[in-house]
N, C-alpha and C positions, 0 to 999 in steps of 0.2 A: 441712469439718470435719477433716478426712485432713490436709491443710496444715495446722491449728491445734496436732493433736495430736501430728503429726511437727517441730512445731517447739519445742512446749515438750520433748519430750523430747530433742530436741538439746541445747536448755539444762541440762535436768537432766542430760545427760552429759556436758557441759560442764562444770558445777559440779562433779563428782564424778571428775572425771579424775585429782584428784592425789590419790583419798581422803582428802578432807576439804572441804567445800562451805565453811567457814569459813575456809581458809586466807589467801583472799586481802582484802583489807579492801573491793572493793565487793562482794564476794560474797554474805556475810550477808544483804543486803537481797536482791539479786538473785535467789538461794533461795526468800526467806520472798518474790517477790514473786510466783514461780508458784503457779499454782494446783495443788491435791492435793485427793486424795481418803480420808480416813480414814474407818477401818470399824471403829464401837466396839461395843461389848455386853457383857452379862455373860455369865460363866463360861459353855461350851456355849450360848449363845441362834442356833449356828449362823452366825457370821460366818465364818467360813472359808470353809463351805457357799456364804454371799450372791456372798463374793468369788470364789469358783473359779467361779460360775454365770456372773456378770458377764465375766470372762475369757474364759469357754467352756474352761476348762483344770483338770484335775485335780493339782495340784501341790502342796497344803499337806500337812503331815505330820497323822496322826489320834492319836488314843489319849484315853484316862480323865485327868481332872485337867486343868491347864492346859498344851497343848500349844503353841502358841505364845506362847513365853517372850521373843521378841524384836519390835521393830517388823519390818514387810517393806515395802520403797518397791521398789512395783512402778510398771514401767513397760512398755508395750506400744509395741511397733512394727511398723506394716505394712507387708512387702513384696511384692513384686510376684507374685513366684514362687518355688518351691523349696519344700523340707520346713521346716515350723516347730521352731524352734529355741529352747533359754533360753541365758542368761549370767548369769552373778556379778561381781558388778561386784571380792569379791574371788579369782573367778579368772579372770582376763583371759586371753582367747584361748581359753578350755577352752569349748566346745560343748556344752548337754544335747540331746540327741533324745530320749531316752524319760523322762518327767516324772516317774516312780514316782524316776527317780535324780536328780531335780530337788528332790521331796519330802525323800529318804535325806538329802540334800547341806543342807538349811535346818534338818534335824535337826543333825545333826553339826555345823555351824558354828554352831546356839544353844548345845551342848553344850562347841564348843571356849572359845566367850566366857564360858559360864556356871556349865561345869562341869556335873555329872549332878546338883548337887542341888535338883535344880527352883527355884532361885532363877531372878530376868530380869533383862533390860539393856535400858537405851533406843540402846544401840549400835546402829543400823538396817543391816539383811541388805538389801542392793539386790540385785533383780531385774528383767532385762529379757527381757522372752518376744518372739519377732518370728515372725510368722504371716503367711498368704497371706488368712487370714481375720479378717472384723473382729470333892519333899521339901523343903516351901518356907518358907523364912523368917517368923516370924510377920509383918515389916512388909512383907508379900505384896499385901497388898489396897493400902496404902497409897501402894507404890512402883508397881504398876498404875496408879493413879489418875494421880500425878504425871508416871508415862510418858505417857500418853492426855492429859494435859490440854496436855504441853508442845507436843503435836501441834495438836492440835484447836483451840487459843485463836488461831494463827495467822487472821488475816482473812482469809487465800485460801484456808483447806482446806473444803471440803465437807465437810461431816459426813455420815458414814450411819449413821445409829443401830437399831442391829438390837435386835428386842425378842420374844422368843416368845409368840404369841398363847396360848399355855397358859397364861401366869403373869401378873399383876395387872398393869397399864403402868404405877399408882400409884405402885409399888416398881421399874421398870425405873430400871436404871443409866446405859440409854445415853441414855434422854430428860433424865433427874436432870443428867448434866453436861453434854449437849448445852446445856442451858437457863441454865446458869452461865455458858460462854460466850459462848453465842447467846441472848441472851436473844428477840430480836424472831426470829429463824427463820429466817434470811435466807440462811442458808447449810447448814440441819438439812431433812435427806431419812429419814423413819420408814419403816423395812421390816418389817414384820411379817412372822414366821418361824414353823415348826411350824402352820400354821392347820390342818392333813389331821391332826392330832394332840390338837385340842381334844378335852375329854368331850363324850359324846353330849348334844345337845338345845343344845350353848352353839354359838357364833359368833361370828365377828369383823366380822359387817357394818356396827354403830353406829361402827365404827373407823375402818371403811371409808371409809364414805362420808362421814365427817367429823362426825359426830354427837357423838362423843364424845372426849378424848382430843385434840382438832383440832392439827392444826398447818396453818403457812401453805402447806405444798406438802402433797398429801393423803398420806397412807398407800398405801402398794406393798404386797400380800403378794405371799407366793414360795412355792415347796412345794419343799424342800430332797431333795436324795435321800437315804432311810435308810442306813443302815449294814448294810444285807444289801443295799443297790443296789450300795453303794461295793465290797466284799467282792464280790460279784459282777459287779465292773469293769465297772458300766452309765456307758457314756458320757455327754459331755453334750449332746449334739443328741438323743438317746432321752427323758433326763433333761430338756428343756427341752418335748421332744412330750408326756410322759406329763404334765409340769404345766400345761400348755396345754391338756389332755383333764380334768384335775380340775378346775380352773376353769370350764372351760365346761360340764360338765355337772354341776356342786353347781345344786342348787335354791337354794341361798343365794348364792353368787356368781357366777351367771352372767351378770346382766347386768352386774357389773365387770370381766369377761373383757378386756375391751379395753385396761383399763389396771392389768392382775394379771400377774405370772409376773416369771422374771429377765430375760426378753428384753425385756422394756418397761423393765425398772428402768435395763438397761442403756442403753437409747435417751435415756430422762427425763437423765440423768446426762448422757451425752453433749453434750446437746442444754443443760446447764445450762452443762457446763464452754466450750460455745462462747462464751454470751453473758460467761463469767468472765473467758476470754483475752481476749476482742475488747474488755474495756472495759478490760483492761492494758497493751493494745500502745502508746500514748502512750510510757508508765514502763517499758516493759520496753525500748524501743527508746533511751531515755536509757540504760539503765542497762548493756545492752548494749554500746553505744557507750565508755561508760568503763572496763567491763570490759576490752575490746578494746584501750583504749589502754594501761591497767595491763599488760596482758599484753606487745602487744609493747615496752613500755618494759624490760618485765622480761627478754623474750628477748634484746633489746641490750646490755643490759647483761652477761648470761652470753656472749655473743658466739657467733660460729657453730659449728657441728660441726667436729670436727676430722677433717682427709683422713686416709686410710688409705695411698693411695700416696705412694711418696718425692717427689716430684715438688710434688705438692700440699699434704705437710708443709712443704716448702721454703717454698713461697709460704705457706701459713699464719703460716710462723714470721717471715719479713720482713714481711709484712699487720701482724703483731702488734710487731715492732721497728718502725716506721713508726710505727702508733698511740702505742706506746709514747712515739716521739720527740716527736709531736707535742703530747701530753699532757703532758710533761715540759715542753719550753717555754714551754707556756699556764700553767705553774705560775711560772715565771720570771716571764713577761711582766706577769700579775697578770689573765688571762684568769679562773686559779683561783688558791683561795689556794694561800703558801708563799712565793714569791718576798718579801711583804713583809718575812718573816725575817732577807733576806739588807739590805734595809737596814737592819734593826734593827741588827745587828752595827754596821754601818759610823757610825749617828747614836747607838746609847747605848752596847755594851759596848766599841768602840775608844778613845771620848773619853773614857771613865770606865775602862778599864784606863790610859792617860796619865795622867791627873789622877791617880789615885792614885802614880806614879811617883815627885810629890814633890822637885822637884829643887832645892827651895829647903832641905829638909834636907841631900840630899845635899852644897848648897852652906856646909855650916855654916864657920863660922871656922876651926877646927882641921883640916877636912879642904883648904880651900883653902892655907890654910899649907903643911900637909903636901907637900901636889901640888906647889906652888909650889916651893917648899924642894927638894923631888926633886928637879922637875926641870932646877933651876940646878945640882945638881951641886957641886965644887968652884966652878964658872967662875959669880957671881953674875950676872943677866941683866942688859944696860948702859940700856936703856930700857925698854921693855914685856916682861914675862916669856911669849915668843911658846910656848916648848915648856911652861909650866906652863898657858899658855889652852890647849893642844891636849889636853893630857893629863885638865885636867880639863871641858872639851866630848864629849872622847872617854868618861870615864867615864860622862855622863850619857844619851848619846846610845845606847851601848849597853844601858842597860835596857832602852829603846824595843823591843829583839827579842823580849822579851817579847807586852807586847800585839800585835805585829804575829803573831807564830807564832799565838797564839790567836787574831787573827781570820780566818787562815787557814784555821785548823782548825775554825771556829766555820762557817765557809763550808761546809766540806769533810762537815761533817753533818748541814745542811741539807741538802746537794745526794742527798747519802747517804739521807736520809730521804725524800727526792722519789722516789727509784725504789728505794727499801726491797731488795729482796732480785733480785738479778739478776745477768748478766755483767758490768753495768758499771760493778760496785763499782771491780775492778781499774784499769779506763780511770780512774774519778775519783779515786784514789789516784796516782795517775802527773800529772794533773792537780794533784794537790794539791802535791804533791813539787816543781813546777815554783812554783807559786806562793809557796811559803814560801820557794825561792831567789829568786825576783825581786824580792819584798817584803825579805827580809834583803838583800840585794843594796842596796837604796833606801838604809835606813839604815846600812849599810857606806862606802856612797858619802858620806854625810855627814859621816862620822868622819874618811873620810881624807883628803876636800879639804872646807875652810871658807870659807865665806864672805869672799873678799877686801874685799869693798866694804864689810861691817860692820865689819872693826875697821881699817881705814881711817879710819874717823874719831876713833879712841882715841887718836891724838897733838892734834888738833888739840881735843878736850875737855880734852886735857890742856893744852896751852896756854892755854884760858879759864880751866883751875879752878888754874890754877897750874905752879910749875917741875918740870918732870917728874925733871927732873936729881938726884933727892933722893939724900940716903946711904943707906949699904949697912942702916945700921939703919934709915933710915923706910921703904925700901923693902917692911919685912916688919911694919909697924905696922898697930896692927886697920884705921886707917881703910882704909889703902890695899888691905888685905886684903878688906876687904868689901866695895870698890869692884872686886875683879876676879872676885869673887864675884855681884856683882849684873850684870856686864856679861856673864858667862859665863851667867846664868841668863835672861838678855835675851838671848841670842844660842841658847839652847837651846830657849825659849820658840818663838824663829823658826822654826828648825827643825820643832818637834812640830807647831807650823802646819801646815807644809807637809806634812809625812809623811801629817799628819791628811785631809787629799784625796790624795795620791799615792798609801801603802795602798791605799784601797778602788780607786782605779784600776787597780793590779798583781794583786788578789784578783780584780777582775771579768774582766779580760784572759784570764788564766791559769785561771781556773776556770770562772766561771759564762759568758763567750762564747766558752772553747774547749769547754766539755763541750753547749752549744747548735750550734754548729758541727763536730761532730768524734762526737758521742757513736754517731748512729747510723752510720757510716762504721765506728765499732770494732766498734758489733752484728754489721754485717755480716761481717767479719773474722774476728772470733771463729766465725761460723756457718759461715764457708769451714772451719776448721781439723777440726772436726767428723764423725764419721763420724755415717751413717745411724743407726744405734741410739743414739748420742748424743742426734741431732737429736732421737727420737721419744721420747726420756727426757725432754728441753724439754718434750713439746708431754704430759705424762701428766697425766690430768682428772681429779678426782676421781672416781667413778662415781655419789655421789649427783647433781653436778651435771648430768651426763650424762641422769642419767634424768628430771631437772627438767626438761632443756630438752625432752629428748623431750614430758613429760606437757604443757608448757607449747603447745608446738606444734601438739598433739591437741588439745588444749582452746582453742586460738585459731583453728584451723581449723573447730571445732564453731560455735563464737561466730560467725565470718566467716559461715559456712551459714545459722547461725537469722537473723542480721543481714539477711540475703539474704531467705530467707524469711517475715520478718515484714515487711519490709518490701513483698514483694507481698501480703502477705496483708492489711496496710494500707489499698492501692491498691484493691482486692477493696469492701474494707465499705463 
């Protein structure tokens, strides 16, 4: 039983590592799939009293009116040896030894959530106790209920329905919603409380013994210690002899001595919450299991602690330029998205910055004239106007710098956007600078030598379509005008072909397989030039991060233990 219950409460310190059992998306279930123990009743019927019995510990806070204003998720754990100790789960590391300041401390933190005006919260005060031993709101009532029910209606929590044998059970509140939820009883444990408190001549024995009142597991009384026991700091090993001596010697329940007092109730519980675990470990050990993987999926991803020594900075920061690299190229390569961006450029904004270029306007009649006319100068040309085709090739062929600079640049913030904010924006700007001179380069080279072998055959169409020998005036007549027009736009056309593969060749060279080849060699460089405080300004964490991974670590360690230990406990059944 020691292995069952030291291993749910692993879990539940597991779940609650990062304060908030909800955080993580299997958690939710994982939570609601342990099992718990709620302790309801109405106002004063002595639950505090049931619970501190059950514990063996004197820890709740007292007073008139309703005193515990908040949930408490108590948890026990047995150790081996040493003085018994509590914890809060919200103050970590801080140690109670004397309980009366365990008490003061569940005041104060219902007071810090709730304020002094006796208003409540279902915001639950965790409690872990480890031992060697085993002015309120009128929608007061209301918001009670809905605290208690959001507890209770869970399938794994035990009820314990505390009821004072003083007052009518017909009107008790804790069997009224016990029966809402629970309707068949499968999980309702009836305590009967105050019974040393009845009027003379009445008793609780028809309750008792199931006669009346039945539920499916019998009725427990307790005999609670008064409020001049508590005032007179009677313990509770005194407190558990003295109700073991009332039991056994009433004329009326002595022969249920055997199964009366808190030391049975506690046993019955015990001995219920085993058969509750044992029939969870199937699902708990699933659920574990995926927890586990969420976890370290999540620690991978925040990556490791960071060194404190320079030494270990160092290596940190190359470990991380490395990743980095490799990350980057898987982006190129199509490992991960991105890379398809950088063809998008090259199959629709390169062809479709060209196409809109338009060189057939450019080529219009009067601007051929124009060029033509130019560039004969006084001296008319004697055969083919060779500087008026150069001049107007050249015109056209320089728009081309246009689209080509933009898909440069088009490249240049994809690649930018790949590794977003880092050292080696600069490396890829120097990168970029090389590619938009290689790329302009391309078409520079087109401008200034042309194609021999294309207008090589311009005499010899001339000889099919006619005497090329014409005068100085048909020379400049529309036809023959719009004939040097269309051969310059045919010869342009050729051109933008080609560019149209050569570009994205000069863009990939120059950018996207030197920044693959070259990028982490700059990290590196850049990290020589660096002094230490620099370095450790690189490597600065957020702090909320920091304390994630921490919690994350403690809570996957807790996971790894119950994993372990459910696991033999398994093997066991």
């Amino acid at each position: 039983m020691d292995n069952l219950i030291t291993l749910v409460n692993k879990i539940q310190r597991a779940c609650t590592a990062l304060g908030d059992h909800g955080e993580e998306s299997a958690l939710p279930t994982l939570w609601d799939s342990l099992p718990s123990i709620a302790v309801v009743g109405g106002q004063s019927s002595g639950k505090s009293s049931v619970l501190e019995s059950v514990v063996g510990k004197d820890f709740l806070p007292r007073g008139s009116g309703i005193v515990t204003r908040r949930p408490l998720v108590l948890q026990l754990h047995k150790i081996q040896e040493g003085k018994e100790y509590a914890e809060f789960m919200h103050l970590p590391r801080k140690r109670f030894n004397d309980f009366a300041a365990v008490r003061k401390e569940i005041s104060d933190e219902t007071d810090r959530e709730t304020g002094r005006s006796k208003a409540i919260s279902t915001v639950p005060i965790h409690l872990s106790i480890f031992s060697p031993n085993d002015g309120q709101p009128e929608s007061i009532v209301q918001d009670i209920e809905n605290m208690v029910r959001s507890y209770i209606e869970k399938p794994n929590c035990i009820i314990l329905a505390i009821s004072p044998a003083n007052q009518d059970l017909a009107t008790s509140d804790a069997i009224k919603i016990s029966r809402e939820v629970d309707p068949r009883g499968d999980r309702t444990f009836g305590v009967l409380t105050k019974i040393d408190l009845m009027d003379k001549g009445t008793d609780a024995v028809d309750i008792l013994e199931g006669k009346s009142y039945k539920l499916r597991y019998p009725w427990i009384g307790v005999v609670n210690r008064s409020q001049a026991d508590i005032n007179k700091s009677v313990d509770m090993i005194a407190a558990r002899r003295r109700e073991h001596e009332y039991f056994k010697n009433s004329p009326e329940y002595g022969h249920l001595t055997d199964r009366m007092g808190s030391e049975y109730l506690g046993k019955v519980l015990s001995k219920h919450l085993e058969t509750v675990i044992k029939s969870r470990i199937p699902g708990l050990q699933s659920l574990i299991s995926k927890t586990i993987s969420e976890l370290e999926a999540e620690l991978t991803r925040l990556g490791k602690p960071i060194a404190n020594d320079a030494g270990g900075k160092l290596y940190t920061t190359m470990e991380i330029s490395r990743a980095f690299d490799q990350i980057f190229k898987e982006h190129l390569d199509g490992v991960r998205p991105g890379g398809d961006k950088i063809y998008g450029v090259f199959d629709n904004q390169l062809p479709a910055g060209l196409k809109r270029l338009q060189f057939d306007k450019h080529l219009s009649m009067d601007n051929v004239r124009k060029l033509i006319t130019e560039a004969d100068g006084y001296q008319p040309h004697l055969i083919a106007p060779e500087q008026g085709y150069r001049r107007l090739i050249e015109s056209c062929l320089v728009t081309i710098r246009g689209p080509a600079e933009a898909a440069v640049d088009a490249i240049h913030g994809i690649l930018k956007e790949l590794v977003q904010k880092s050292i080696t924006i600069q490396s890829l700007e120097r990168m970029r600078d090389e590619s938009r001179r290689a790329t302009l380069q391309l078409v520079d080279m087109e401008c200034c030598y042309l194609t021999v072998e294309f207008f090589r055959k311009l005499p010899q169409d001339a000889e099919k379509g006619g005497n090329p020998t014409h005068s100085i005036f048909d020379r400049y007549s529309d036809t023959y005008l719009r004939r040097i027009g269309s051969t310059v736009l045919s010869y342009v056309n050729m051109v933008c072909a080609s560019l149209r593969h050569s570009i994205p060749k000069s863009v990939v060279y120059c950018q996207v397989r030197e920044a693959k080849r070259s990028l982490l060699d700059y990290f590196f460089a850049e990290l020589g030039k660096k002094e230490i405080k620099q370095l450790s300004s690189l490597l600065d964490e957020d702090p909320a991060v920091m304390q994630r991974r921490t919690n994350l670590a403690k809570r996957l360690e807790l996971y790894r233990s119950a994993q372990s230990e459910i696991e033999m406990v398994a093997w066991d059944k």
